[in-house]
C-alpha positions as CSV (number, residue, x, y, z in Angstrom):
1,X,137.4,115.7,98.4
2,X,135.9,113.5,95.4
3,X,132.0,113.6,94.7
4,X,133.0,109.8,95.4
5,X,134.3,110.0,99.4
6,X,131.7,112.5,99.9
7,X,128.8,110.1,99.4
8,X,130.5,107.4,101.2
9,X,132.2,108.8,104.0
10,X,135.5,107.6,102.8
11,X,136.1,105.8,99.6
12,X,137.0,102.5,100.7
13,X,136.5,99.2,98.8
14,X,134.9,96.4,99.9
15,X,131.8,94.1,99.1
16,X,131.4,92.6,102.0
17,X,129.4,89.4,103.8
18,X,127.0,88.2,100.8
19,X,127.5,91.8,98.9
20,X,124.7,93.0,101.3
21,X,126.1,96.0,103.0
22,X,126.7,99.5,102.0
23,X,130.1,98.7,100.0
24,X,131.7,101.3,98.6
25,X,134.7,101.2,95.2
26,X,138.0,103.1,95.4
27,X,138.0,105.3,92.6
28,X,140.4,105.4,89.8
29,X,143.6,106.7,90.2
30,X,143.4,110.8,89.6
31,X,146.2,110.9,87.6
32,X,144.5,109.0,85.2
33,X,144.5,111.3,81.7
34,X,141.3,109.9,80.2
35,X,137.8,107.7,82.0
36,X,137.8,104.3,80.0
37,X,134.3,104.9,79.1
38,X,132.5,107.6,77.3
39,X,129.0,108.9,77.6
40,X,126.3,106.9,75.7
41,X,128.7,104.1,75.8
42,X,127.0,100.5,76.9
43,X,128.8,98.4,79.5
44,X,129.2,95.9,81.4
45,X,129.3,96.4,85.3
46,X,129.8,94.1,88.3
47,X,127.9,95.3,91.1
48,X,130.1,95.3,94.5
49,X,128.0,97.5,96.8
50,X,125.7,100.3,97.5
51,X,125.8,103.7,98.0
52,X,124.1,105.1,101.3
53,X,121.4,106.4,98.6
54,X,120.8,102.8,97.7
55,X,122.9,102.9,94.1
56,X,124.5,100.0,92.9
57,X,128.5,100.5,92.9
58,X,130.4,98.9,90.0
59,X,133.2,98.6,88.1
60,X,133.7,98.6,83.9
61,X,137.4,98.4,82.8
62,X,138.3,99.5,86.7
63,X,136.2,102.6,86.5
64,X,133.4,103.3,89.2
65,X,130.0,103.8,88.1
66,X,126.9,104.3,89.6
67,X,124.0,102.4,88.5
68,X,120.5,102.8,89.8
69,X,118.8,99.6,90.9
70,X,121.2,97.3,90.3
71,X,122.1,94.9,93.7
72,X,125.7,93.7,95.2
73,X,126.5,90.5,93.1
74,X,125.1,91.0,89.9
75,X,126.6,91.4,86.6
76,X,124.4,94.2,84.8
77,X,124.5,95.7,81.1
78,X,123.8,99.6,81.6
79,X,124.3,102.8,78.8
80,X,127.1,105.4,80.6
81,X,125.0,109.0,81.3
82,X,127.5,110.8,82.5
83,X,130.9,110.7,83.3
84,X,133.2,112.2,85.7
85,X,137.1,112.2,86.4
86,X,136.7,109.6,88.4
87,X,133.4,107.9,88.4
88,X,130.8,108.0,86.3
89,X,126.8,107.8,86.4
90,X,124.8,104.6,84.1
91,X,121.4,103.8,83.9
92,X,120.5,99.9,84.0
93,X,119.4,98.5,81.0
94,X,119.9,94.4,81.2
95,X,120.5,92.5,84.1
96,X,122.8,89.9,83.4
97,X,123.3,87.8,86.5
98,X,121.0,88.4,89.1
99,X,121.3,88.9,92.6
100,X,119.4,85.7,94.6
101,X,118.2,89.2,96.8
102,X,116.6,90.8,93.9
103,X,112.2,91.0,94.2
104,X,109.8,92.4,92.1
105,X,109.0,95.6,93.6
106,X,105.1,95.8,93.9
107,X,105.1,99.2,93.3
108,X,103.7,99.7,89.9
109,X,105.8,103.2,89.8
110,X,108.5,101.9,92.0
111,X,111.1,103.0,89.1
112,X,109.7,106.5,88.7
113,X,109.3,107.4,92.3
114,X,111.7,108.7,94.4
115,X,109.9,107.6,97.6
116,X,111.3,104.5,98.2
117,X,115.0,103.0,97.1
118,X,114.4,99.5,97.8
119,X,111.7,97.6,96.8
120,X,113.5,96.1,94.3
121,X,115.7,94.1,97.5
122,X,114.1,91.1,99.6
123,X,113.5,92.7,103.3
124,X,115.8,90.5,104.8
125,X,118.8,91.6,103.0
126,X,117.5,95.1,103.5
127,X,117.9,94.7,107.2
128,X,121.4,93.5,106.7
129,X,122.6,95.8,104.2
130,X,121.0,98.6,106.9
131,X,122.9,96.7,109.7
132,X,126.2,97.2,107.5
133,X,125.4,100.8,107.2
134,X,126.0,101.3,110.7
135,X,128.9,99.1,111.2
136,X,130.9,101.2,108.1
137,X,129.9,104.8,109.5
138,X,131.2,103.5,113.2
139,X,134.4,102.2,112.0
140,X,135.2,104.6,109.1
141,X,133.8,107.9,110.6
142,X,133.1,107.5,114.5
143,X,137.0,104.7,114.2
144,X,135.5,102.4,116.4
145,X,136.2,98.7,116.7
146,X,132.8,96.5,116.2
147,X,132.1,93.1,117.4
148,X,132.1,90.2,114.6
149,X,128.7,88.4,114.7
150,X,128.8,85.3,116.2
151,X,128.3,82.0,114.6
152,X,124.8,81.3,116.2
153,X,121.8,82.8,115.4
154,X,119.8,84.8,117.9
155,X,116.5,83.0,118.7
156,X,114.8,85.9,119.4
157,X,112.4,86.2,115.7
158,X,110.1,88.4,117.5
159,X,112.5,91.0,117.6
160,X,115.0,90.6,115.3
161,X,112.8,88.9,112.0
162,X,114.0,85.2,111.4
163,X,115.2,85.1,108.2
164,X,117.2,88.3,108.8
165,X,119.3,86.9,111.4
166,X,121.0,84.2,109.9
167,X,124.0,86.1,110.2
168,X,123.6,85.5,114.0
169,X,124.1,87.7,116.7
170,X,126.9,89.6,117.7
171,X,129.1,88.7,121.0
172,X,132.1,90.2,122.0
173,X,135.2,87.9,123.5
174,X,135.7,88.6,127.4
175,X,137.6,91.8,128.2
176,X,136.8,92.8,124.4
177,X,135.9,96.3,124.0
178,X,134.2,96.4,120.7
179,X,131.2,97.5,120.4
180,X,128.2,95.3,119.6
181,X,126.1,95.9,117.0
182,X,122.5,94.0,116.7
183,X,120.6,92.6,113.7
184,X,118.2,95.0,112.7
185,X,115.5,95.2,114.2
186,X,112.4,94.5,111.9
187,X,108.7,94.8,110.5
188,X,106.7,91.3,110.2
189,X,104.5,93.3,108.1
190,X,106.8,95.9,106.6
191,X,104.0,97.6,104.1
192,X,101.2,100.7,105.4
193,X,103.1,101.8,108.0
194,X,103.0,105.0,107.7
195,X,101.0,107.4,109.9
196,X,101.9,110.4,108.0
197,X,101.7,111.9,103.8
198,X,102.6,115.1,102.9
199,X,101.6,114.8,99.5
200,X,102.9,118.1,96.7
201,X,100.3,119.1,94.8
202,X,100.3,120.5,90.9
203,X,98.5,121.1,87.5
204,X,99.1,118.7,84.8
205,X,97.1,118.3,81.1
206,X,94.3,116.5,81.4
207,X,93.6,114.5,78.2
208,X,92.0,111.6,78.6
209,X,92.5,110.6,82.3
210,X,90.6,108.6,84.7
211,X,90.0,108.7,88.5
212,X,90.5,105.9,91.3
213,X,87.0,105.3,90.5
214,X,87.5,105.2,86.5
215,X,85.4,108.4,86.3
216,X,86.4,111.0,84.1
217,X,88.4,113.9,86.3
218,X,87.1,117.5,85.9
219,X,90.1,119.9,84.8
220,X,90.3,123.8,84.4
221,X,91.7,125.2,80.9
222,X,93.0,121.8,79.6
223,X,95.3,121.3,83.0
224,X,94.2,119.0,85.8
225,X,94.9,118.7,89.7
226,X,97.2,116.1,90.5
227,X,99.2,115.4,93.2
228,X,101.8,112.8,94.1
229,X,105.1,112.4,95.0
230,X,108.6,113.8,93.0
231,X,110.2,111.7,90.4
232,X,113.7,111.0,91.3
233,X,115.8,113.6,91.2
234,X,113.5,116.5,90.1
235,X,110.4,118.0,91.2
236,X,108.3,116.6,88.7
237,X,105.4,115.2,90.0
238,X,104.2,111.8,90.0
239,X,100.6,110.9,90.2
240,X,99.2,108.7,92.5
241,X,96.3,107.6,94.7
242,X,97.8,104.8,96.1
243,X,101.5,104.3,98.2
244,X,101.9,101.0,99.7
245,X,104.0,102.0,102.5
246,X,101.3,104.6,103.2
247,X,98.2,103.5,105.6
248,X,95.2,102.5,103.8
249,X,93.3,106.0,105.4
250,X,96.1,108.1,104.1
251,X,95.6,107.3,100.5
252,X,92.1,107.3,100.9
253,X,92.4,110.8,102.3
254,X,94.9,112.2,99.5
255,X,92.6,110.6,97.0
256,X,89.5,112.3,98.2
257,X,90.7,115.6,98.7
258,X,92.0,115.9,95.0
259,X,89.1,114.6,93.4
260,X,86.6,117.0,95.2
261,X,89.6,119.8,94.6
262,X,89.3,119.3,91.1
263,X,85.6,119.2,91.2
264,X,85.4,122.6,92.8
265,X,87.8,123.9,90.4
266,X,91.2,124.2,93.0
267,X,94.4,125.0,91.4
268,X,97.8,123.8,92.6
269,X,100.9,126.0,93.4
270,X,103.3,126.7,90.6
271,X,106.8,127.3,91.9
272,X,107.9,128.8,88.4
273,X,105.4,131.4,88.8
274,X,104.6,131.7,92.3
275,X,100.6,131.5,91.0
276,X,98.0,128.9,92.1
277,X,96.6,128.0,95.6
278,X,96.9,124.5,96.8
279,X,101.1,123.4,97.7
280,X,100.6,120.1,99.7
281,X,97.8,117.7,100.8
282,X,99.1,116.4,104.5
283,X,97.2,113.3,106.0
284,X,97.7,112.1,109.8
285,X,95.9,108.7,110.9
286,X,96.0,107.4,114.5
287,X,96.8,104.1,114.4
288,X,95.3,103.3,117.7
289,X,92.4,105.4,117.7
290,X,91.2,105.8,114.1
291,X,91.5,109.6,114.0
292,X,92.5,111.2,110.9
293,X,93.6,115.0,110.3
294,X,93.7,116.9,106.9
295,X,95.9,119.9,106.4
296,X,95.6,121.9,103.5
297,X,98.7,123.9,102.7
298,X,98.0,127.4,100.4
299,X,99.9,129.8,98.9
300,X,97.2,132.4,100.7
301,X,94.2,132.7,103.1
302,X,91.3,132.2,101.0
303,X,90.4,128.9,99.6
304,X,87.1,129.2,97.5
305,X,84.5,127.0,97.6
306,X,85.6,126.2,101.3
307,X,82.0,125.6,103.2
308,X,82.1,123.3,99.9
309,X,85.3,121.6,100.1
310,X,84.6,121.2,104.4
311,X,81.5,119.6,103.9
312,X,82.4,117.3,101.1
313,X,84.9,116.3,102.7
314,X,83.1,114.9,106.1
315,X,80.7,113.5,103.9
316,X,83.3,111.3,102.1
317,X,86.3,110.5,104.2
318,X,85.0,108.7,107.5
319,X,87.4,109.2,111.0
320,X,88.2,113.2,109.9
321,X,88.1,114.8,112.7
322,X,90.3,118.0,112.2
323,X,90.5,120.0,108.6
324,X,93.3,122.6,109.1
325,X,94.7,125.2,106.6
326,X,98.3,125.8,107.0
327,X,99.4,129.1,105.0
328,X,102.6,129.5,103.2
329,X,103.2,132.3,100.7
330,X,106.5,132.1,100.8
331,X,108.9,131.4,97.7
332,X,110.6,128.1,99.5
333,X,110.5,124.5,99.3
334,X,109.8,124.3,102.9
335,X,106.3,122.7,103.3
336,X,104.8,124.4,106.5
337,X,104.1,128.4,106.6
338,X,103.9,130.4,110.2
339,X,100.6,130.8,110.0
340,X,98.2,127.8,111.1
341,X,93.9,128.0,111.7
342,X,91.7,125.2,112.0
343,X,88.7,125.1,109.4
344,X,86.5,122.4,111.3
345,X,86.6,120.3,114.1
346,X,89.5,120.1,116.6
347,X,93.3,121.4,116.7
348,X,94.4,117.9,117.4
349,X,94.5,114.1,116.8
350,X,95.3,111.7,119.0
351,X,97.0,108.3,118.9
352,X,98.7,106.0,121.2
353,X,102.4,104.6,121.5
354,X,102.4,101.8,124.2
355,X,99.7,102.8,125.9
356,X,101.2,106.2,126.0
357,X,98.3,109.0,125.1
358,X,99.7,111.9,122.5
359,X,98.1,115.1,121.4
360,X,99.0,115.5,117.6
361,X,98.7,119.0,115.8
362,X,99.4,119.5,112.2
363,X,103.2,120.7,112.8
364,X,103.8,118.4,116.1
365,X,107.4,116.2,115.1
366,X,105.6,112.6,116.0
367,X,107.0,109.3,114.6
368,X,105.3,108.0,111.4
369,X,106.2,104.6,111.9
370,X,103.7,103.8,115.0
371,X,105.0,100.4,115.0
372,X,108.8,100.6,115.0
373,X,108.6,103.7,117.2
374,X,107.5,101.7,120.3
375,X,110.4,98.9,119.5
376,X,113.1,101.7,119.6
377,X,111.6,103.9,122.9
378,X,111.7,100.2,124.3
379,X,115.4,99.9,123.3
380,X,116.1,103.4,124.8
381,X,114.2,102.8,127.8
382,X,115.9,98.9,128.2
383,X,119.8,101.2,127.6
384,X,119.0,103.6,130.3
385,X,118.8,100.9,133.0
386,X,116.3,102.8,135.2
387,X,115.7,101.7,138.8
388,X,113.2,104.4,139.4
389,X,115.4,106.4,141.3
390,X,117.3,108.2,138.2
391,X,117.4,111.9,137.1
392,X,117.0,111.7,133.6
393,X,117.7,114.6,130.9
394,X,115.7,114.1,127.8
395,X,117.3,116.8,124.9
396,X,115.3,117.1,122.5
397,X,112.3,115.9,123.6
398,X,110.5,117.1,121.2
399,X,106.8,116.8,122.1
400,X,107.6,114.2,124.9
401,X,107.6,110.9,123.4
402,X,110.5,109.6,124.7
403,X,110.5,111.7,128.0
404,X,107.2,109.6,128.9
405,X,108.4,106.4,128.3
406,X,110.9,107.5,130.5
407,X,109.4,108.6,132.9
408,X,107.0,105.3,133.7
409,X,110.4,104.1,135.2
410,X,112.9,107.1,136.2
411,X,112.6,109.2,139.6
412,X,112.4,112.6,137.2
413,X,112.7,113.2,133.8
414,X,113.6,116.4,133.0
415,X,113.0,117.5,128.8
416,X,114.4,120.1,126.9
417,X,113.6,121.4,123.3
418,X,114.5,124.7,121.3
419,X,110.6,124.9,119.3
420,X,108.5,126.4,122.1
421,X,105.3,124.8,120.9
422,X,106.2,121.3,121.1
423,X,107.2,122.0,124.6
424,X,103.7,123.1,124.7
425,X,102.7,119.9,123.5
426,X,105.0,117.9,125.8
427,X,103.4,119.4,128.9
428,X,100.2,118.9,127.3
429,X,100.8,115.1,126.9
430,X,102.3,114.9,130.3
431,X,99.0,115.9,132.0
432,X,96.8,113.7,129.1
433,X,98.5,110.7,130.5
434,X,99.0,112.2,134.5
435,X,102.6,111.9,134.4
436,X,104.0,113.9,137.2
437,X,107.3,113.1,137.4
438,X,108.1,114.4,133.9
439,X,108.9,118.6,133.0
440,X,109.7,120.7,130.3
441,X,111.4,123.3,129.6
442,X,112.2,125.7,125.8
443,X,115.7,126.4,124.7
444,X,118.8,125.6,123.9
445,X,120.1,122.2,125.4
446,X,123.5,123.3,125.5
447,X,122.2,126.7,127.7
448,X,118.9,125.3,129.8
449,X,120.7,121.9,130.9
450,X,123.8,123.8,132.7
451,X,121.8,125.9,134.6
452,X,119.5,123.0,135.7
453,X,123.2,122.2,137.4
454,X,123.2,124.9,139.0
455,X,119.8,124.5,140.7
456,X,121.0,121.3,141.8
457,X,119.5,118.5,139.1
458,X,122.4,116.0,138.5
459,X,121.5,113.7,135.8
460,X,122.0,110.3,135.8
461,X,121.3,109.4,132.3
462,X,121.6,112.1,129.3
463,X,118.9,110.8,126.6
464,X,119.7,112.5,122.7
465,X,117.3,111.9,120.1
466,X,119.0,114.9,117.5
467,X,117.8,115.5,113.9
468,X,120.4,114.2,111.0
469,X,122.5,116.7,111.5
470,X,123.5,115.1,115.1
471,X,124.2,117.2,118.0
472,X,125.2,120.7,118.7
473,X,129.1,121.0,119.7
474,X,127.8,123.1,122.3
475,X,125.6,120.4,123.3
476,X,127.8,117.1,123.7
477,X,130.6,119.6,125.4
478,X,127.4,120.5,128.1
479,X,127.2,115.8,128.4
480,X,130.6,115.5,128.8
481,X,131.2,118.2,131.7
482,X,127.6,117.0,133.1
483,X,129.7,113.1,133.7
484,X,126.3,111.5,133.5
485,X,126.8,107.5,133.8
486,X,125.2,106.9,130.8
487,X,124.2,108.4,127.8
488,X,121.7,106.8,125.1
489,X,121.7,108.3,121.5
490,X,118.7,107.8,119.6
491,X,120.0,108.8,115.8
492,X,118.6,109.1,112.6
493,X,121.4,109.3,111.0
494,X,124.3,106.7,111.1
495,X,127.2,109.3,109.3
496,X,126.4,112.4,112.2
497,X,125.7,109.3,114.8
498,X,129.5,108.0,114.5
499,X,130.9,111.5,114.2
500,X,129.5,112.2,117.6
501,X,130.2,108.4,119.4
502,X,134.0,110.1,118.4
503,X,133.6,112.9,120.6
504,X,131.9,111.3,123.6
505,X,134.9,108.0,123.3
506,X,137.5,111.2,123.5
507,X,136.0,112.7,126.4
508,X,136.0,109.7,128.9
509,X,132.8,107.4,127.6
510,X,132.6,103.8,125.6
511,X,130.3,102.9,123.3
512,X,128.7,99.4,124.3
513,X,126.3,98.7,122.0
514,X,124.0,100.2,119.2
515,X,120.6,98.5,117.9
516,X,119.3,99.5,114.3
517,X,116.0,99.7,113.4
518,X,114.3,99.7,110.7
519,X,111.9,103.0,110.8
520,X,111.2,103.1,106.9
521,X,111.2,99.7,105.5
522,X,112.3,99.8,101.3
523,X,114.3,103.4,101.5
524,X,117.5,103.4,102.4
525,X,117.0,105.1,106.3
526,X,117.6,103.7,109.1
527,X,117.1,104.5,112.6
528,X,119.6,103.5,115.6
529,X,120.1,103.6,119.7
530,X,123.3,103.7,121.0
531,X,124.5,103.1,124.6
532,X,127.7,104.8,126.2
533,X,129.0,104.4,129.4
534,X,131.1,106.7,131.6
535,X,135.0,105.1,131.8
536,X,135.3,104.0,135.2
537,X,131.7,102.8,135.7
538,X,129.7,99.5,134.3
């Protein structure tokens, strides 16, 4: 398979409604003996689509290059930087014809950062082109039929964002069986909505460089502590004190730890060398309540200076309620160690989705977009049809977030999740909030939920809310011989959502409808919940 189909789930071409969606450009032919363009060469490029990472698609002399920040529509100038046998990689120099969806990203290190992909695209044709991304993985990877959006716009602007629907809504004719796909759903205020920063930390040289505060920053043998986020493509990193999609206490708190750091003469992890102590700065905010938690991740136990560090630290960042040190000596780039201990104050956070009370501890999965979480539970809540009668299945559950929502409205809700400790914390959250008719058990899905069979619990509904990879095989074999009515899929991930619709449509269910939602407004994710129904019933 080409590096091209690989990106795109098939290699199709295609620019679609308005250029908006995720289009992607049939590669040259492979026979072809030599690329039309060379390395360093400077072309011309019309932009057709994106890439599902939010790259311009093009073509010069019928050859596919990639260019970085460049929209569907526009005619761009950009140098070739490398080139393939049948695509090729350019870097945007001029644009030439703009797209009437380009904006000026905000950002003032947009380009640089590899946190966001879109800032650079007006929201609403984000929410289309994210929209789009759903359709193509249905049809090209799950090979399902989807609706056509109808010609009248959905009045619903609460929901949906008004300018983003002037596509309209989608309707199916009667006895149609394709499925519906909504507008994305959207932020009114799609900037600082994120409850969450896990911030890499590292040395750089100081010269002549200035603080938040225009102060100049103390530094140990000519290097600096500086943390940031990764410049795309690498793990170089980038600077910062401020993030826009980050809330305002997050920065704050990244900001604050660094510069008393420095001061007490912290240095960062190196992963060349495996020397240095701090790795990550992690900030959690409670929306709702105000609480904010601070977890230091080190390469080892001691942190010097820490009665220091602790005290400057309440001084200086108001709402801190819990300072935790998470250790990780490992040689890995995955953030969190085994070991956890709390420095000051409580284990916990707490914060509230839809009146819903939750428990947060530093490694607790929670949603970081507070906002858009509640609109999706909704969704799943609204696709499960309860009557209050119901025996639902939540796997996955996690720490119980969608399990309560559930369970203001089912008979039972019964959750299931492999990490031991967030069943810990869904128990914990169940009894916060005195939800009775909601339990949890640790393990496998695909193992627990059969022999809850056995001891007589019939589900109606099936809830799934997987990580990207999608489900276990084990575990959509263990839906399909449970024959609940309905399932609802709660994805992350449209590719892995699609390939697993595929497998539920061949053992005896249809897909009705799926709702995108836009979790991360200006990157390219997008969130989705899906409703299937068992053949024979509604």
């Amino acid at each position: 398979m080409s590096k091209f189909k690989s990106r795109n789930g098939g290699g199709r071409a295609g620019a679609g409604r308005n250029g908006s969606h995720v289009a992607s450009a049939k590669p040259a032919a492979s026979g072809a003996s030599q690329a039309p363009v060379n390395k360093n060469d400077d072309v011309t490029v019309e932009i057709i689509g994106l890439t599902h990472e939010g790259e311009g698609v093009g073509r010069a002399d019928g050859f596919t290059l990639f260019v970085q920040g460049a929209l569907p529509g526009e005619t761009v100038r950009a140098r070739v930087m490398k080139v393939k046998k049948t695509y090729g990689y350019a870097k945007l120099t001029e644009i030439v014809a703009p797209s009437a969806d380009r904006v000026d990203a905000p950002c003032p290190i947009y380009k640089q950062c590899g946190g966001c992909q879109l800032q650079h695209m007006d929201y609403a044709a984000q929410l289309r082109w994210k929209r789009q991304h759903v359709v193509d993985s249905l049809e090209r990877i799950g090979k399902l039929r989807v609706a056509p959006l109808a010609a009248a716009a959905s009045t619903d602007a609460s929901r949906d964002m008004l300018d983003a629907l002037e596509q309209g809504a989608p309707r199916r004719e009667a006895g149609e069986r394709a499925v519906i796909v909504h507008p994305t759903i959207g932020m009114g205020e799609p900037w600082r909505y994120r409850n969450k920063a896990s911030v890499p930390m590292g040395m750089a040289v100081s010269g002549a460089i200035h603080g938040k505060d225009g102060l100049p920053q103390p530094d140990l043998n000519g290097e600096r502590l500086i943390g940031g986020f990764y410049a795309r493509g690498s793990h170089r990193i980038i600077d910062m004190d401020e993030c826009l999609i980050q809330h305002n206490s997050n920065d704050e708190i990244v900001a604050r730890v660094k510069q008393i750091g420095r001061e007490l003469g912290i240095t960062a992890y190196n992963e060349a060398t495996g020397q240095g102590l701090l790795r990550h700065v992690m900030a959690r905010v409670g929306f709702v309540t105000g609480e904010a938690m601070i977890v230091l991740i080190t390469n080892g136990k001691r942190i010097p200076n820490v009665e220091a560090w602790i005290t400057r630290i309440r001084e200086t960042i108001p709402g801190v309620t819990s300072i935790v040190q998470n250790i990780n000596p490992r040689d890995t780039n995955v953030i969190f160690g085994d070991e956890t201990r709390v420095l000051w104050g409580s284990e916990v956070i707490y914060d509230e989705l839809d009146g819903i009370r939750f428990a947060i501890s530093a490694r607790s999965f929670y949603q970081v977009n507070p906002v858009q979480t509640v609109a999706l539970y909704r969704k799943a809540v609204e696709y499960a049809a309860l009557t209050g009668t119901e025996q639902v299945i939540d796997a996955y559950c996690g720490i119980g977030t969608i399990s309560l929502f559930l369970a203001r409205q089912a008979g039972h809700v019964h959750g299931v999740e492999i990490v031991p400790e967030a069943i810990e914390d869904a128990k914990r959250n169940a009894a916060l909030n005195g939800i009775a008719n909601a339990a949890f058990e640790a393990g496998p899905a695909e193992v627990v939920i059969p022999r809850w069979r056995e001891e007589g619990i019939v589900p109606d509904v099936i809830v799934v809310d997987p990580p990207r990879k999608g489900c276990d095989e084990a575990l959509l074999a263990t839906i399909l011989a449970m024959k609940p009515e309905r399932v609802v899929y709660v994805s992350c991930n449209p590719a892995t959502l699609a390939r697993d619709l595929r497998v539920l449509e061949d053992g005896g269910y249809r897909t009705v409808e799926v709702q995108p939602v836009d979790m991360f407004p200006h990157t390219v994710h997008v969130e989705s919940v899906a409703l299937l129904v068992r053949n024979g019933t509604a």
